[in-house]
C-alpha positions as CSV (number, residue, x, y, z in Angstrom):
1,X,56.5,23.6,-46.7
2,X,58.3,26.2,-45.5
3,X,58.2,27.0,-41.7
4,X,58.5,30.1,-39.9
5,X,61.3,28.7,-37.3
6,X,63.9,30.7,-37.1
7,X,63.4,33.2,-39.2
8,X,63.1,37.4,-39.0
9,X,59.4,38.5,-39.8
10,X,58.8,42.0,-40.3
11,X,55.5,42.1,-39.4
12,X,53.8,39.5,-37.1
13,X,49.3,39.0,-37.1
14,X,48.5,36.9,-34.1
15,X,45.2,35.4,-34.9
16,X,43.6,34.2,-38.2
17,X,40.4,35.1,-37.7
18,X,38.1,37.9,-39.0
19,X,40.4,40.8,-38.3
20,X,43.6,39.0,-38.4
21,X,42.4,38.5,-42.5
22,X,40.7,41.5,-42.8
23,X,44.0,43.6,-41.9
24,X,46.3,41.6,-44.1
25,X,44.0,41.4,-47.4
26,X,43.7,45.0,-47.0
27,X,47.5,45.4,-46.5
28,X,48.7,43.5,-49.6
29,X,45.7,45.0,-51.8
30,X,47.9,48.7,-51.1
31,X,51.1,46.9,-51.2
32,X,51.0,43.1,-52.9
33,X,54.7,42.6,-52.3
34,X,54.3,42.7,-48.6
35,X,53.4,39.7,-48.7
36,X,57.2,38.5,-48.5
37,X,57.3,40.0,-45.2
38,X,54.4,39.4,-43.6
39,X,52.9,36.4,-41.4
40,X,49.8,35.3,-39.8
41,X,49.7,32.9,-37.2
42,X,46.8,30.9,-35.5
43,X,46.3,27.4,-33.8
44,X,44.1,26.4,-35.9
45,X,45.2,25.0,-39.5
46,X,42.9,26.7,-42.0
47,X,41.8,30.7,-41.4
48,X,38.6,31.8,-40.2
49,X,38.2,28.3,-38.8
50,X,37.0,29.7,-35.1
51,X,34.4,32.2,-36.9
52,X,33.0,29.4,-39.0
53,X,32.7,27.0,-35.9
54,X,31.0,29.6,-34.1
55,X,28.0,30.4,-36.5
56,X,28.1,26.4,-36.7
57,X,27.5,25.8,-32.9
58,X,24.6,28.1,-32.6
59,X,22.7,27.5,-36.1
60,X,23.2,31.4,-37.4
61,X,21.6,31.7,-41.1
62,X,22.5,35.0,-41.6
63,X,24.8,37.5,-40.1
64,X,23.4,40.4,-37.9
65,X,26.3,42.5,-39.7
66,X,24.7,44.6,-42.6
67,X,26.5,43.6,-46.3
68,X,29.1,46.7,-46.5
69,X,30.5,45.3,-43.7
70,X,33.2,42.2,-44.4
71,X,37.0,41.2,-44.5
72,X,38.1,43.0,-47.9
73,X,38.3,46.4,-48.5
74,X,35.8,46.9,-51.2
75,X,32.4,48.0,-49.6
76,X,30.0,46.2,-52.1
77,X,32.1,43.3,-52.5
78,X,30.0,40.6,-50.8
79,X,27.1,42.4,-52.7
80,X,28.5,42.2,-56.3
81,X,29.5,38.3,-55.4
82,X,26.0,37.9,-54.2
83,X,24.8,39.3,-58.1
84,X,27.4,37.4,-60.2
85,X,26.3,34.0,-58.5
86,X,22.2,35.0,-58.6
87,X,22.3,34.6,-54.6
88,X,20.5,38.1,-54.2
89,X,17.9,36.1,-52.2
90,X,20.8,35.0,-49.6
91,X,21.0,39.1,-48.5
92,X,18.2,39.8,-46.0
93,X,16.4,43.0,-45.9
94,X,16.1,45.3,-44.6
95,X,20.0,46.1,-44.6
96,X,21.3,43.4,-47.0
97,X,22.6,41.2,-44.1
98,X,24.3,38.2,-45.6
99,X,23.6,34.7,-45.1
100,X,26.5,32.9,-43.5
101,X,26.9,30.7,-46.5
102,X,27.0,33.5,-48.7
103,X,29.3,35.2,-46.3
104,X,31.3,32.3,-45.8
105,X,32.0,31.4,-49.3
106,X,32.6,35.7,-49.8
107,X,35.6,34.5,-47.7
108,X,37.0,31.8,-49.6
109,X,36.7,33.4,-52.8
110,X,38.6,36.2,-50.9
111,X,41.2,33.6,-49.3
112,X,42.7,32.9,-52.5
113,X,44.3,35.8,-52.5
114,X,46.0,34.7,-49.7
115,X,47.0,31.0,-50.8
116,X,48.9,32.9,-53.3
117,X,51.6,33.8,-50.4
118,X,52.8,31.4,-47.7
119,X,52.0,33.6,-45.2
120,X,49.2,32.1,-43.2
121,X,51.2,29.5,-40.3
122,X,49.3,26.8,-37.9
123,X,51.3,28.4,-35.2
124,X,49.6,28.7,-31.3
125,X,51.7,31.2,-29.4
126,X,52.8,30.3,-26.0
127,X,55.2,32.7,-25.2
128,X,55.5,36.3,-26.9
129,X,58.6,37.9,-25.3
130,X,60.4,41.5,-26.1
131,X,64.1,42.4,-26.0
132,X,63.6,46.0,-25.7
133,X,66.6,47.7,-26.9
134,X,67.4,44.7,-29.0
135,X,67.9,44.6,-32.9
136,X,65.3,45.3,-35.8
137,X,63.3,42.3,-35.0
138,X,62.7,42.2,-30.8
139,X,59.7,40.0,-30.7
140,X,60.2,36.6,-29.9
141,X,57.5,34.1,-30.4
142,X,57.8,30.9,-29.4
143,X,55.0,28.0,-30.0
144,X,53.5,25.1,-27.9
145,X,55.9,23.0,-29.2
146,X,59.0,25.1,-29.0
147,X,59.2,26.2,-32.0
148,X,60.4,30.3,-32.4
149,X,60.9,33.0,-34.7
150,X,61.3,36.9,-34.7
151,X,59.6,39.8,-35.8
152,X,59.5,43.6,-35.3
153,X,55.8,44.1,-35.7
154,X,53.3,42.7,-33.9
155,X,49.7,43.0,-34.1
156,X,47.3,41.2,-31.5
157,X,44.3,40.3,-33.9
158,X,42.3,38.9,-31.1
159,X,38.9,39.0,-29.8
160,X,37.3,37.3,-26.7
161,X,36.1,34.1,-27.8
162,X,38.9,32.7,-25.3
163,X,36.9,34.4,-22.4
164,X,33.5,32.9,-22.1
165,X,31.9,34.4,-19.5
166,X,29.9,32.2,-16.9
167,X,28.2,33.6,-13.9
168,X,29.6,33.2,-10.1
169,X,26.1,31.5,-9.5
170,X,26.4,28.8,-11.9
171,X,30.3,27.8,-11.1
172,X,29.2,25.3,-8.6
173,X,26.0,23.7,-10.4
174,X,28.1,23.3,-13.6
175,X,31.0,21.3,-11.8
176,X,28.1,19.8,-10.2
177,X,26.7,18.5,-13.6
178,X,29.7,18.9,-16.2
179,X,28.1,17.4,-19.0
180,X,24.6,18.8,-18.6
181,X,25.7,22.4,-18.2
182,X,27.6,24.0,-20.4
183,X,28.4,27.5,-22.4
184,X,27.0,28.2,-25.6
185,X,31.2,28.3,-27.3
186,X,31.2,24.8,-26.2
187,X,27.8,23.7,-27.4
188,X,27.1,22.2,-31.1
189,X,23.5,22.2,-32.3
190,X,24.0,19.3,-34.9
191,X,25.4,17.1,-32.0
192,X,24.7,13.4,-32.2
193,X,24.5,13.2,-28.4
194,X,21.6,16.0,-28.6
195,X,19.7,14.5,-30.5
196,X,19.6,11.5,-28.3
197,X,18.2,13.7,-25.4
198,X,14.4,13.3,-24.3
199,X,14.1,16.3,-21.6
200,X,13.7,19.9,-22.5
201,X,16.8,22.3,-23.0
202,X,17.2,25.5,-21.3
203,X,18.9,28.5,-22.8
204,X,20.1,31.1,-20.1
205,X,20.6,34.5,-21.9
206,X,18.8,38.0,-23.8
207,X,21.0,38.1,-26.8
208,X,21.3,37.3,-30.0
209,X,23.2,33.7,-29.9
210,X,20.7,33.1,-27.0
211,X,17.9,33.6,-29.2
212,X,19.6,32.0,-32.5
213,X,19.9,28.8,-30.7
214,X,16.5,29.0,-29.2
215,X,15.3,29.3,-32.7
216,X,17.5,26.7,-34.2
217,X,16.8,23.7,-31.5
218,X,12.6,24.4,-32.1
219,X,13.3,24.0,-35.8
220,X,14.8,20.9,-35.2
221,X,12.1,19.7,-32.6
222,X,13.4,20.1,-29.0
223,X,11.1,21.5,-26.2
224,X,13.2,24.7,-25.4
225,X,12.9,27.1,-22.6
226,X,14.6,30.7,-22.9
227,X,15.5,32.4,-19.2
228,X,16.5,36.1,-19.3
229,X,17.0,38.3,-16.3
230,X,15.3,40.8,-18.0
231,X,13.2,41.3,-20.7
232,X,14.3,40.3,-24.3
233,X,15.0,43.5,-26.2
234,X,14.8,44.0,-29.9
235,X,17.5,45.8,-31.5
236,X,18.7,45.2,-35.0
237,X,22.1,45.6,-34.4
238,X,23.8,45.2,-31.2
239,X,25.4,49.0,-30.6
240,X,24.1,52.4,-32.6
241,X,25.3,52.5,-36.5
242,X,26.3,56.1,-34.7
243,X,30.0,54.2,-33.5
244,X,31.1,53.8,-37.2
245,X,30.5,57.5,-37.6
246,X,33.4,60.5,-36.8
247,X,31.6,62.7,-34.8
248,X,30.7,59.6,-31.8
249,X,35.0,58.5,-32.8
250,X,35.6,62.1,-32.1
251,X,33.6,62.3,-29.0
252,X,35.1,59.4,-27.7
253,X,38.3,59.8,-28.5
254,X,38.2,63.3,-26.7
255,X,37.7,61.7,-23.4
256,X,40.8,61.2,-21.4
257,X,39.0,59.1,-18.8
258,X,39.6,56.1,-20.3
259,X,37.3,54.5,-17.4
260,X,34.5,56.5,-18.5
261,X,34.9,55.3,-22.1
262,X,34.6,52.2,-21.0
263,X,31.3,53.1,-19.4
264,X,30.5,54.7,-22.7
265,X,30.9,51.2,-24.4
266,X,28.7,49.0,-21.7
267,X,26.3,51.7,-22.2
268,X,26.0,51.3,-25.8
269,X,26.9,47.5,-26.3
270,X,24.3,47.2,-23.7
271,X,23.3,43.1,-22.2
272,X,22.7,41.5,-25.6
273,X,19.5,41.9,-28.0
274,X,18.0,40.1,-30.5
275,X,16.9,41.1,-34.4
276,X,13.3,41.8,-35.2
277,X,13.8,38.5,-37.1
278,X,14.9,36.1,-34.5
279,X,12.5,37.5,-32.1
280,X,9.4,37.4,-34.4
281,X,10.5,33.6,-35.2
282,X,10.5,33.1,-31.5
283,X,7.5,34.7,-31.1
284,X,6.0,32.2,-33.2
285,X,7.4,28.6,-32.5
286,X,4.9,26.5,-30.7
287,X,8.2,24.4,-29.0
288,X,9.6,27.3,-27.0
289,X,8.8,28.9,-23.3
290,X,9.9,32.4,-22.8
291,X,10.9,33.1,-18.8
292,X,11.3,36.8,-18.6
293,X,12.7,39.1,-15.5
294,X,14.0,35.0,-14.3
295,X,16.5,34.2,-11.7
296,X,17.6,31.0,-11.1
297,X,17.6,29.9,-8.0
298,X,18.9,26.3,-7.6
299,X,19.7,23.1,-9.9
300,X,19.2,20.1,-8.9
301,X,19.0,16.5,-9.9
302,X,15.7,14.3,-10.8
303,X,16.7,10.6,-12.0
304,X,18.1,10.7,-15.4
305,X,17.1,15.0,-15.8
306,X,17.8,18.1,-14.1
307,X,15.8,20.0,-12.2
308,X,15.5,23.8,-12.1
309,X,13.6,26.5,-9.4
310,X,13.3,29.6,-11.0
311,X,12.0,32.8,-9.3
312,X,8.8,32.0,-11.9
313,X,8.2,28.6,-10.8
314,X,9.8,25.0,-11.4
315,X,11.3,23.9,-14.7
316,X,11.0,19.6,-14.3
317,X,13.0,17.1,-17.2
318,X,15.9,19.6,-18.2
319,X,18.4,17.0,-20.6
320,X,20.8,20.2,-20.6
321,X,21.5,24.2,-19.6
322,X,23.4,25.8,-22.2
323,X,24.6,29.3,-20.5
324,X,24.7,31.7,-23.6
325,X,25.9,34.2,-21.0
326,X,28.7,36.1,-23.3
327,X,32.3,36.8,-22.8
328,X,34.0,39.2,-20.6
329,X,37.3,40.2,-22.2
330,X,40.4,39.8,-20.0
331,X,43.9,40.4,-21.6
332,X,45.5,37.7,-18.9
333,X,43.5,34.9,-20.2
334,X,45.6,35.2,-22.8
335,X,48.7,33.0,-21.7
336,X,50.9,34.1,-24.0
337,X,50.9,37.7,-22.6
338,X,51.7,36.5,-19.1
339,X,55.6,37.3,-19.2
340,X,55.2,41.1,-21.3
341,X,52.2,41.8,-18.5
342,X,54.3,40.9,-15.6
343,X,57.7,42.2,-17.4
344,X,56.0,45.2,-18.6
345,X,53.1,46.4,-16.4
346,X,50.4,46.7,-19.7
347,X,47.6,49.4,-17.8
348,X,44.4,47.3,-18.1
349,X,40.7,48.9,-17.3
350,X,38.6,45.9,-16.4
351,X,40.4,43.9,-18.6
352,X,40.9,46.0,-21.6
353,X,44.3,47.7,-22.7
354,X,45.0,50.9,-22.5
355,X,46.6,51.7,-26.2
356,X,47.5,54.9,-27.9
357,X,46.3,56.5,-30.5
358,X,48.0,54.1,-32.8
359,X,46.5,51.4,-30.8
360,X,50.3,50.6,-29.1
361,X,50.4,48.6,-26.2
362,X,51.7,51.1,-23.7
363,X,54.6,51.0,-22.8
364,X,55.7,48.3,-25.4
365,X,56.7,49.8,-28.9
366,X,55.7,48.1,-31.9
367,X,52.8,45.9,-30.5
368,X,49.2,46.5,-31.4
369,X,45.9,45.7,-30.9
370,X,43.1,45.1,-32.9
371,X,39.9,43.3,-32.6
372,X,38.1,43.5,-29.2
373,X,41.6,44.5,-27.4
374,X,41.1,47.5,-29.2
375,X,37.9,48.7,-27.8
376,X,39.2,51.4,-25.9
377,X,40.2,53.3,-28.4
378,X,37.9,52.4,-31.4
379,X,34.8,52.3,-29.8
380,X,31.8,49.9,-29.4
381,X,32.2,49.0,-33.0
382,X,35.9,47.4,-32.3
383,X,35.5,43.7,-31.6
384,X,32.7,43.5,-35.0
385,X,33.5,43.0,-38.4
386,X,32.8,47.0,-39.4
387,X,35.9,47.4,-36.0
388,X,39.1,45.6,-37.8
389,X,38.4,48.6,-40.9
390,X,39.0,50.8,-38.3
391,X,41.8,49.4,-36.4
392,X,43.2,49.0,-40.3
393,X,43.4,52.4,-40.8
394,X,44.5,53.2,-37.1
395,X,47.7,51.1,-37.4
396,X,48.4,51.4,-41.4
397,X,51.1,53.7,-41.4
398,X,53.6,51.9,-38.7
399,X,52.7,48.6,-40.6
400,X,54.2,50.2,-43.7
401,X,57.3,51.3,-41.6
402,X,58.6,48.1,-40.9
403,X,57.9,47.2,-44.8
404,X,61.2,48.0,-47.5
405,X,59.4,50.1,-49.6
406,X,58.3,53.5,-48.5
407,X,55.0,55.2,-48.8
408,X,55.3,56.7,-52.0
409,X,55.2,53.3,-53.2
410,X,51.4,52.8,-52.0
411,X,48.6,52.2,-54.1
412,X,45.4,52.8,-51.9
413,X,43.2,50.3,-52.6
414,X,39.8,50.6,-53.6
């Protein structure tokens, strides 16, 4: 099998996951032979893997994502699938939102184009270094176990499922009980040791993978309580359809004040919601308690189960806390960054990059964002499937500029 040490790689896609797949399927539909000079690289073996493990952990049965939105370029793809194979029934209304199986097997079909190239690499980046000034290929990447190559394109296909998020107030309760509190990105539904447990589980959270795995564990039979510091709020989709429109793009991308555009997103991204689906399901369950407008106020322990005061009362036999408390994107937690931060002050607004136009990393030529890094420039939208379209089209043209065959040569797909 071939490997990538060593070698000069035009163009570099950190991260196999939604966007990291969406931006290379769509590249070699335009341009098939790029795929000679192109290479994604991810930790994990097989692509997608992190998506698929996500929806796994909290029980998803269908995507919150309408079906236009996917990782090829054709907009009723995952609908035309969904007819040849009689799975109609697996697209929800009132939208056409898939099923993750049906999504999920969308993807493989769609992978195959891929397997056709060797150009997806189990590769974890450690180190990502550039030699300004240096020849046509100044990135260096260099793996966890020392193994390096070159390339003169980068693109940062990330998100922020490496940045759970867990409240200052919990730090202390979770060291306290390691095992017995833990985030949601850690937490598997179909665990054998879960299934084992006797107390009731507490979900801490307003959004949509709190409620999913409120809904999934009551399927399965477990006593669950749901705690949100405010109350649960029904939205279908979790920011305004408005964000894949121009005029919002436009509005947005006339704001200098790239701290107000952050605003702008918090604003419309909001603290998490829930479908009308999930929440009518939860509405309905006879296993699940719904603490509203709850703080927590201390955990503590109670023989073999946990014990927790709430600002609404006590909460006795708790087996486990699962914190489905979100992520917080942060371009350090990303080790691999460390040198080109500190080398090459990146300006960061609460943890976001500051990229151009092109979604450039400032002052760093030839390195690009997509995926949630990109969120400052594409909008609320950036970090969900319907974002790495537009991050596609943001960065197409320098993509093609480090490619041997010039524009002309294009066929736009679709």
């Amino acid at each position: 099998m071939k490997t990538l040490a060593h070698r000069n790689i035009p163009i570099t896609i950190i991260g196999g996951g939604i966007h990291g797949i969406s931006i290379a399927l769509r590249l070699l539909r335009e341009m098939p032979s790029a795929a000679r000079h192109i290479a994604i690289v991810d930790r994990y073996p097989e692509p997608l893997t992190q998506w698929r493990q996500k929806t796994e952990r909290q029980g998803m049965t269908f995507l919150r994502s309408p079906a236009v939105h996917h990782i090829t370029p054709d907009p009723l793809g995952i609908v035309e699938y969904a007819e040849h194979h009689n799975r109609q029934h697996e697209l929800a209304p009132p939208y056409s939102q898939p099923s993750t199986k049906l999504f999920w097997d969308y993807c493989n079909d769609a992978l195959t184009e891929l397997t056709q190239y060797p150009i997806y690499y189990q590769f974890e980046v450690a180190k990502l270094r550039w030699d300004k000034g240096a020849d046509k290929h100044p990135f260096r990447l260099i793996s966890t176990n020392n193994v390096g190559f070159r390339s003169s394109c980068v693109i940062l296909a990330i998100g922020s499922d490496d940045c759970a998020y867990i409240p200052s107030e919990f730090t202390s309760w979770q060291h306290q009980y390691p095992d017995r509190i833990i985030h949601s990105s850690k937490f598997l539904v179909d665990s054998q040791q879960l299934s084992e447990d006797t107390g009731k589980i507490v979900i801490v959270g307003g959004g949509l993978t709190a409620g999913t795995l409120a809904k999934s564990l009551c399927e399965k039979g477990h006593q669950v309580v749901l705690i949100t510091r405010k109350q649960l709020k029904t939205e279908q989709f979790d920011f305004p359809p408005i964000w894949l429109g121009p005029k919002a793009l436009t509005e947005f991308a006339n704001e200098d004040d790239f701290q107000q555009r952050y605003k702008v997103i918090q604003e419309n991204r909001g603290e998490g919601s829930i479908t009308p689906e999930v929440m009518e399901a939860l509405q309905n369950t006879p296993h699940l308690d719904i603490y509203p407008a709850t703080y927590i106020l201390s955990i503590t322990s109670a023989k073999h189960h946990l014990q927790i005061n709430t600002s609404h009362g006590m909460i006795a036999d708790v087996s486990r806390v699962i914190l489905a408390t979100g992520y917080r994107f942060n371009l350090r937690r990303y080790g691999f960054m460390t040198e080109l931060i500190k080398q090459y002050p990146i300006p960061l607004v609460c943890g976001f990059p500051k990229l151009d136009d092109n979604l450039q990393f400032y002052p760093i030529e030839n390195l690009f964002g997509s995926g949630t890094a990109a969120q400052l420039q594409i909008g609320p939208a950036s970090g969900n499937i319907a974002g790495a379209n537009l991050a596609y089209e943001r960065i197409r043209e320098k993509m093609f500029a480090h490619l041997p065959q010039t524009p002309m040569h294009i066929k736009r797909s679709g």
